[in-house]
N, C-alpha and C positions, 0 to 999 in steps of 0.2 A: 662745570666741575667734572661732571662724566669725561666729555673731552679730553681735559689734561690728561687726567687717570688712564684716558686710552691711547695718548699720548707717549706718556712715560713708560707704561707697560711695553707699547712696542720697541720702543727706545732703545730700552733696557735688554729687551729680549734682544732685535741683532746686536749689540755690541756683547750680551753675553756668550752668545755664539760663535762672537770677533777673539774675545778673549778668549774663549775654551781651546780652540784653534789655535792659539797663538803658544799653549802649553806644550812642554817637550811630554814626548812620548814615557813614559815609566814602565818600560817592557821590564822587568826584572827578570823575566826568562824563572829557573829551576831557583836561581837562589830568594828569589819572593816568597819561599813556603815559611823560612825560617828568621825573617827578616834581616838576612845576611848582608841584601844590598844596601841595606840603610847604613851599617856599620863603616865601610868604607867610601860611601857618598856625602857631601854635605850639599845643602842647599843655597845656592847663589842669592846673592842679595837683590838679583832681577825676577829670580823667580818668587823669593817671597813676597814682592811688589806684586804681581801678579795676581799670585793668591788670595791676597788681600785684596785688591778691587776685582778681581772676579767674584770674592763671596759678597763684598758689597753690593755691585751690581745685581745678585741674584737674590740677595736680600729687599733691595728694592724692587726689582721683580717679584719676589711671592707677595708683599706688602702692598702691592697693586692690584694682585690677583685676591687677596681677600678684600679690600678693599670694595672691588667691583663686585666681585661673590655678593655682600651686603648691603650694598645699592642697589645692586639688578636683583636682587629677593622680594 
C-alpha cells in the first residue's frame, strides 16, 4: 500500500509540473492592479480544461501527501 501511495505521489507530482508548464503566462503588466485585464480578456475553453486537471492532479497530490504524513507517523 505504501508503494502505490509513493507511486502516485510521484506521478502526480511530474505531470503537475507538465501541466503548470504548459499554462500561458498571465503577465498583466500595470493593468493587473485594477483587474482591468480580466475585463477585456475571456478564457479559452483549452485553458479552462487545463485548470481543471491541473487542480485535480494537485489535489491528488496533497491527498497523497497526507496520506503518507499519517502512515509514516
Amino acid at each position: 500500500m505504501l508503494t502505490f501511495i509513493w507511486t502516485i505521489q510521484v506521478i502526480s507530482a511530474l505531470l503537475l509540473i507538465v501541466l503548470i508548464l504548459m499554462h500561458s503566462p498571465k503577465g498583466d503588466g500595470i493593468a493587473g492592479i485594477g483587474n482591468a485585464a480580466q475585463m477585456f480578456s475571456s478564457q479559452k475553453s483549452a485553458e479552462k480544461g487545463l485548470n481543471k486537471l491541473t487542480g485535480i492532479v494537485a489535489l491528488v497530490f496533497i491527498v497523497c501527501v497526507f496520506l503518507l504524513g499519517f502512515i509514516l507517523s
